[in-house]
DOTOR-537831 format. One record per residue: residue in one letter; x, y, z of N, C-alpha, C, O, CB in turn. Coordinates in steps of 0.001 Angstrom, whole numbers, plus 500000, padded with zeros to 6 digits. Glycine has a CB too. Example, Ala and Ser with C-alpha at 12.3 -4.5 7.8 and 13.67 -1.06 7.14 Angstrom:
<recs>
A513190494310507800512300495500507800513200496700507800514236496681508465511308495527509046/S512850497750507080513670498940507140512900500030507870513409501138508039514084499402505725/
</recs>
This chain:
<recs>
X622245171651621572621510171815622800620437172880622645620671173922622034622448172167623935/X619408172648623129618226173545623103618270174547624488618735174098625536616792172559623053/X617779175856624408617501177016625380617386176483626350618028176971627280616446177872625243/X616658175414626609616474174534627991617092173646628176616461172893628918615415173996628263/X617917173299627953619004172210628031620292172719628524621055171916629061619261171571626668/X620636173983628406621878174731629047621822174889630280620773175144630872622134175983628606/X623155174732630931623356175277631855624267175949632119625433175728631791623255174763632447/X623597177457633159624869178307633135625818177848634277625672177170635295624518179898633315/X626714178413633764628249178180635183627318178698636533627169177653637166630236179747634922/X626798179512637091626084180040638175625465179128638722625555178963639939625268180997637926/X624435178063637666623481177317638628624599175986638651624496175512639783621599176973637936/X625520175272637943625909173822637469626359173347638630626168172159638889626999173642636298/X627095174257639614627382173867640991626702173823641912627237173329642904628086174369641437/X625282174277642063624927174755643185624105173571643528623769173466644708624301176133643163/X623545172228642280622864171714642471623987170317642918623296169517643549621848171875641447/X624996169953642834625899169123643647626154169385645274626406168463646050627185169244642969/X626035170984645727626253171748646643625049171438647673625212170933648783626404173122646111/X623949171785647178622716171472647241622135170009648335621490169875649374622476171321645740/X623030168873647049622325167699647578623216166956648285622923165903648850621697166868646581/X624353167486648277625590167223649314625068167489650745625214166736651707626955168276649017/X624409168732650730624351169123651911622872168554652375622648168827653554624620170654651976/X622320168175652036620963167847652233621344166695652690620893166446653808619941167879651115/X622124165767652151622850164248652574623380164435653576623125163465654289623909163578651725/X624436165623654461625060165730655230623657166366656425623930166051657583626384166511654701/X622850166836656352621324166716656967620691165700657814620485165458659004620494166671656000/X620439165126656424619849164043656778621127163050657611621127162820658820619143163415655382/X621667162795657094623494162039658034623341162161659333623234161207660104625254163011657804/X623319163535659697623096164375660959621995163962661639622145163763662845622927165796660716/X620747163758661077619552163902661792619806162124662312619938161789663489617951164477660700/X619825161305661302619615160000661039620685159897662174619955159346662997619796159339659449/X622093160048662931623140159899663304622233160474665369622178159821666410624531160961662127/X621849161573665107620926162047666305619974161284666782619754161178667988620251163137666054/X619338160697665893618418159612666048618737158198667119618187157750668124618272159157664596/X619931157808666288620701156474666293621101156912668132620631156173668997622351156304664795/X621789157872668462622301158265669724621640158251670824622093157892671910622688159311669698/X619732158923670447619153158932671483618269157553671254617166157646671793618471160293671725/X618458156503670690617766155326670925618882154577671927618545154021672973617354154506669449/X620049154639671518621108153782672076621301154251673334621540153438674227622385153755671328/X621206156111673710621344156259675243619656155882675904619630155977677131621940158108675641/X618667155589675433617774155129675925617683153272676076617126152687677006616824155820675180/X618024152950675506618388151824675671619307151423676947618982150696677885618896151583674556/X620768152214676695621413152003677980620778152340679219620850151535680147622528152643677991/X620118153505679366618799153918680119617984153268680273617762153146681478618168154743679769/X617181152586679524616165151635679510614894152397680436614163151836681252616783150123680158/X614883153668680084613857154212680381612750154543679043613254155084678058614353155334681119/X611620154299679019610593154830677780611075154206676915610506154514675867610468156335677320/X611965153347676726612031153072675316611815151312675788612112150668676795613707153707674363/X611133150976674457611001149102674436611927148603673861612184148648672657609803148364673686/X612865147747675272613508147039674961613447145745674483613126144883675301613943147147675551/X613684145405673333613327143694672701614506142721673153615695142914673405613295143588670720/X613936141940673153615019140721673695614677139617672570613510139559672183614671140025675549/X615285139059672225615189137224671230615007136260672114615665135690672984616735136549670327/X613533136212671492612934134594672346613323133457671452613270133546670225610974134407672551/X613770132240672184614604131358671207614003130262672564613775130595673727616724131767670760/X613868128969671968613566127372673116614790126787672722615250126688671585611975126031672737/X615331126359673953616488125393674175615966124117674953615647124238676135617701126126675034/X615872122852674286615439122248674608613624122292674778612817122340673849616244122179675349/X613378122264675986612015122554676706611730123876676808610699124472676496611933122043678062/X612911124343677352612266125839678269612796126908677278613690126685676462613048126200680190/X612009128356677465612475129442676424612733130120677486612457130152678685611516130137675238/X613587130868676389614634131980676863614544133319676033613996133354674931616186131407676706/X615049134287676564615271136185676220616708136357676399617435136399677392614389137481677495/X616941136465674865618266137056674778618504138924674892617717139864674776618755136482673307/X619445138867675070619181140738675115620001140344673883620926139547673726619920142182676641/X619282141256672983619714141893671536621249141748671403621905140884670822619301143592671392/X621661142908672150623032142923672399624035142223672557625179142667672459623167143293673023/X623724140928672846624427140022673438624338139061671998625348138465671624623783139468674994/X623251138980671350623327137580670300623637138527669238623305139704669099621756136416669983/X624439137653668425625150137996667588623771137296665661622633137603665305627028137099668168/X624700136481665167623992135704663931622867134973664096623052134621665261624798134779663348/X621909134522663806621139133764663611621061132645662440620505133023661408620353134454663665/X621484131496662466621696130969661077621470129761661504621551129548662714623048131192660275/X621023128342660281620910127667659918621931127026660551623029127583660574620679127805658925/X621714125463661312622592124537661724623526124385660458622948123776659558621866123222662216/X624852124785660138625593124177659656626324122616659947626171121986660993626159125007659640/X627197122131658699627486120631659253628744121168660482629453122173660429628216119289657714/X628701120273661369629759120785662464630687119180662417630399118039662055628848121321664377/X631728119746662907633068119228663320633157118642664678633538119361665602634050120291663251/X632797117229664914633080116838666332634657117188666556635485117431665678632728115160666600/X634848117147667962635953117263668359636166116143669292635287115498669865636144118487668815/X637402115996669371637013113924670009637779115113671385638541116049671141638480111508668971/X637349114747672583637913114764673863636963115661674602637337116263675609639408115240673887/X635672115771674102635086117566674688634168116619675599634037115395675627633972119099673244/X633328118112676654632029117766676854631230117172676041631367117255674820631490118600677118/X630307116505676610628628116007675869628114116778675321627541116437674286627461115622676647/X628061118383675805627477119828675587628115120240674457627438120992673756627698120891676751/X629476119919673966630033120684673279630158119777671897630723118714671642631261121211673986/X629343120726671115628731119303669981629994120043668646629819119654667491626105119404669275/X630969120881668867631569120956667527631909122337667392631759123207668250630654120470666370/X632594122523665721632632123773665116632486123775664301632998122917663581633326124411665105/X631566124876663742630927125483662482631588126351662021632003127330662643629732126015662573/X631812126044660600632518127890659529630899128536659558630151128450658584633361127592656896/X630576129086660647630014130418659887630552131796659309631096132665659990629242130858660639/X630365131843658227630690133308657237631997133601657547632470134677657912629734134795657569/X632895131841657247634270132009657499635128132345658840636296132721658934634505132873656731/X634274132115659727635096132174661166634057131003662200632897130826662571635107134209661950/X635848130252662338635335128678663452634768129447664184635016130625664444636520127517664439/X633424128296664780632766129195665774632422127781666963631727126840666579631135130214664974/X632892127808668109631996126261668802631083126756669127630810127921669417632475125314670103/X630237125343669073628996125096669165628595124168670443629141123083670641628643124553667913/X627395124807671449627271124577672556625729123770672560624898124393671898627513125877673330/X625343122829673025623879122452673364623732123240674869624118122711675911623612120558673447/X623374124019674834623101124608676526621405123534677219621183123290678405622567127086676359/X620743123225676328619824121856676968621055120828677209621668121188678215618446121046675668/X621416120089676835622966119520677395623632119579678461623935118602679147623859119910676862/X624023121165678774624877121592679519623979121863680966624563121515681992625605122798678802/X623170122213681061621873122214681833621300120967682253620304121104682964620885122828681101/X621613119924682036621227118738682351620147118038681403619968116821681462620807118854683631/X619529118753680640618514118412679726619276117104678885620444116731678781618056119830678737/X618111116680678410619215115500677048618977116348675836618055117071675456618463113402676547/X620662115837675166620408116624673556619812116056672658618980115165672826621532116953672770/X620264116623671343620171115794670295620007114707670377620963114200670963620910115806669676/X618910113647669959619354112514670052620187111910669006619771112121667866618431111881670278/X621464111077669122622617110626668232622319111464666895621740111118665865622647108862667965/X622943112752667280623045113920666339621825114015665110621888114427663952624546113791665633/X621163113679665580619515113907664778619283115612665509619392115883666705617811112304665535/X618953116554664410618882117919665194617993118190663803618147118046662590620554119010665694/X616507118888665140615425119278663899615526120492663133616213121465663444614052119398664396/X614802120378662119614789121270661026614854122721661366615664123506660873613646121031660267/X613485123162662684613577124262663537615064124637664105615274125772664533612648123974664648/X615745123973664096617059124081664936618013125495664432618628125401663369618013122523664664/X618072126376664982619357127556664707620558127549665701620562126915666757618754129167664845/X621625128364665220622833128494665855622458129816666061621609130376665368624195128137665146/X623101130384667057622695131753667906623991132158668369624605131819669380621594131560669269/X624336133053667318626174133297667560626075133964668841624914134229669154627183134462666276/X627273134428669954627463135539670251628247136950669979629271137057669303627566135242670920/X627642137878670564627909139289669944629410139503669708630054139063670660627365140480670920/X630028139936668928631262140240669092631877141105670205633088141040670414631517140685668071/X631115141877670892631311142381671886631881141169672926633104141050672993630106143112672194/X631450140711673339631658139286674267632610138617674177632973137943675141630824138313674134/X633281138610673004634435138616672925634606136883673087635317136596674050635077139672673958/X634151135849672417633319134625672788633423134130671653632341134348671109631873134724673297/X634137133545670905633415132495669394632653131924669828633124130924670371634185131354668527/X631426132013669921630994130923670537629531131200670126629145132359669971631378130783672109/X628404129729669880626951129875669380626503128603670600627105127785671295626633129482667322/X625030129036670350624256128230671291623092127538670405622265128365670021623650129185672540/X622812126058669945622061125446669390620943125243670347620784124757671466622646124426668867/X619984126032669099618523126651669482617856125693669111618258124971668198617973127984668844/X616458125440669871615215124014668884614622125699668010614533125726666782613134122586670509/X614353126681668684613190127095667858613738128451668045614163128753669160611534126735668339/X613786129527666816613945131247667707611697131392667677610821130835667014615356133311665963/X611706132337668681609960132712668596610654133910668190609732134716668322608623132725670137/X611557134530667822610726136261667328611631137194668876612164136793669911607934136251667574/X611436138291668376611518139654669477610384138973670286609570138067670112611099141563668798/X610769139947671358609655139560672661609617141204673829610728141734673841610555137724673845/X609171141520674196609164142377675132608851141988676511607753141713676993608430143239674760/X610303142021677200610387141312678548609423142317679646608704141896680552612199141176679069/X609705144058679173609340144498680008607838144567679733607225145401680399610049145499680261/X607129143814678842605667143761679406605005142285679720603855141853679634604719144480678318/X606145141767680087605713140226681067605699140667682203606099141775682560606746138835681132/X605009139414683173604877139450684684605918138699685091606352137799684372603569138928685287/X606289138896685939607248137622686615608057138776687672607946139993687816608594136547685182/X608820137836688242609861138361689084611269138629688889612088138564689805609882137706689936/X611619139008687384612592138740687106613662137409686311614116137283685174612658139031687964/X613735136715687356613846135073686908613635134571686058614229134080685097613340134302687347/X612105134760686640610913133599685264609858134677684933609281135220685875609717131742686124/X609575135014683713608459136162683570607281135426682748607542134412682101609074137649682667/X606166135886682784605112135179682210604338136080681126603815137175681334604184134699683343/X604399135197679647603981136649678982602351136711678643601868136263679682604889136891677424/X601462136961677930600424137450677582599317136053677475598129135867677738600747138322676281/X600469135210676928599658134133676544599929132499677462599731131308677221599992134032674886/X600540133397678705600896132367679593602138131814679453602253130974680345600056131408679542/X602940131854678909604045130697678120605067131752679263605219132974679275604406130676675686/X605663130621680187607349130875680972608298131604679870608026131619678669608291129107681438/X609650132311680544610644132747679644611330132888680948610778133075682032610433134034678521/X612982132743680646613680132991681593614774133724680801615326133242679811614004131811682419/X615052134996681354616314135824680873617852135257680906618340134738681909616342137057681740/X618362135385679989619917134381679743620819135196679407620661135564678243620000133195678519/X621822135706679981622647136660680306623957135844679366624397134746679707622775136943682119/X624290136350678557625571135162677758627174135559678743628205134982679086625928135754675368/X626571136811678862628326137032679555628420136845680693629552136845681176629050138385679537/X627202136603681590626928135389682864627772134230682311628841133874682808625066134788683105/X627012133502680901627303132039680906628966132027680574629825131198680875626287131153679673/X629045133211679880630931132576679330632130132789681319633299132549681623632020134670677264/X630920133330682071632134133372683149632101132300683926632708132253684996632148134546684098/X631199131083683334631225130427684418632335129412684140632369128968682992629893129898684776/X633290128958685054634200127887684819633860126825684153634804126446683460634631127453685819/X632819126094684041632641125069683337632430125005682472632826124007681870632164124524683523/X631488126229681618631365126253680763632651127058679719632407127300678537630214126547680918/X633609127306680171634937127292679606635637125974679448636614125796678721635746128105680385/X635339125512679826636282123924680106635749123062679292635169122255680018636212123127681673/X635574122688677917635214121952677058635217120611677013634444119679676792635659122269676312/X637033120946677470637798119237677252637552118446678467637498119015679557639677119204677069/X637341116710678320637420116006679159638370116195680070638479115419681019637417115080678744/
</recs>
């Protein structure tokens, strides 16, 4: 070992000590961060809340973040012989059955036609919070959206470029009786 290549016992610790703590810093700061986005969020004051614009059927919709869970690729699904019209099956996503809902279907819209479902088409898990196996077959996701800089009344909001959106509350939809009730 060369003169510069040693190290004494004095410094050999200090530089593990060092970047430990710099990690436990940054941990800290990054962790402070995370807290005051999430109590602003619950607040929903100053901070932009995004919602997932996704078309079901015809009409689009704003998911709150919170509420949708996966975004994935129509997998092959599993009819189930005795269900609703709406209730087109179950998918293994990432190893857990999940049913699968046409909410254009369930809404009165027509689905799929004789299980032809386009390429655009996603499954839109819900959050585990919700406590719900349960996905909603999407025609199209558009992207984040910012509800609070549409016009509307709530209901129906209108965004920049004219195009309707209506806010879709999932833990609205899982309380409603019917849409629990699958089976014929």
């Amino acid at each position: 070992m060369s003169g510069s290549d040693t190290v004494t016992p004095a410094t050999a610790p200090l530089a593990p000590r060092l970047d430990a703590a710099g990690r436990r810093t940054r941990l800290r700061h990054y962790q402070e961060q995370l807290l005051e986005r999430m109590q602003a969020a619950r607040a929903n004051t100053g901070a932009s809340v995004n919602q997932l614009g996704v078309q079901i059927g015809a009409a689009r919709y704003l998911l709150d973040l919170t509420q949708a869970g996966e975004i994935v690729p129509v997998p092959p699904l599993t009819v189930v012989p005795l269900t609703q019209p709406w209730y087109l099956g179950l998918a293994n996503i990432r190893g857990n059955l999940v049913g699968v809902i046409d909410l254009a279907c369930y809404l009165g819209d027509a689905g799929p036609a004789a299980g032809k479902i386009e390429d655009a088409a996603r499954i839109v898990t819900f959050a585990a919070g919700i406590g719900f196996n349960c996905g909603l077959l999407v025609s199209r996701v558009h992207g984040l959206r910012q509800a609070e800089k549409m016009e509307g009344d709530g209901a129906t909001l209108r965004d920049a470029e004219g195009k309707h959106w209506t806010p879709l509350d999932l833990t609205m939809l899982v309380a409603e009786e019917r849409f629990l009730h699958v089976g014929l």
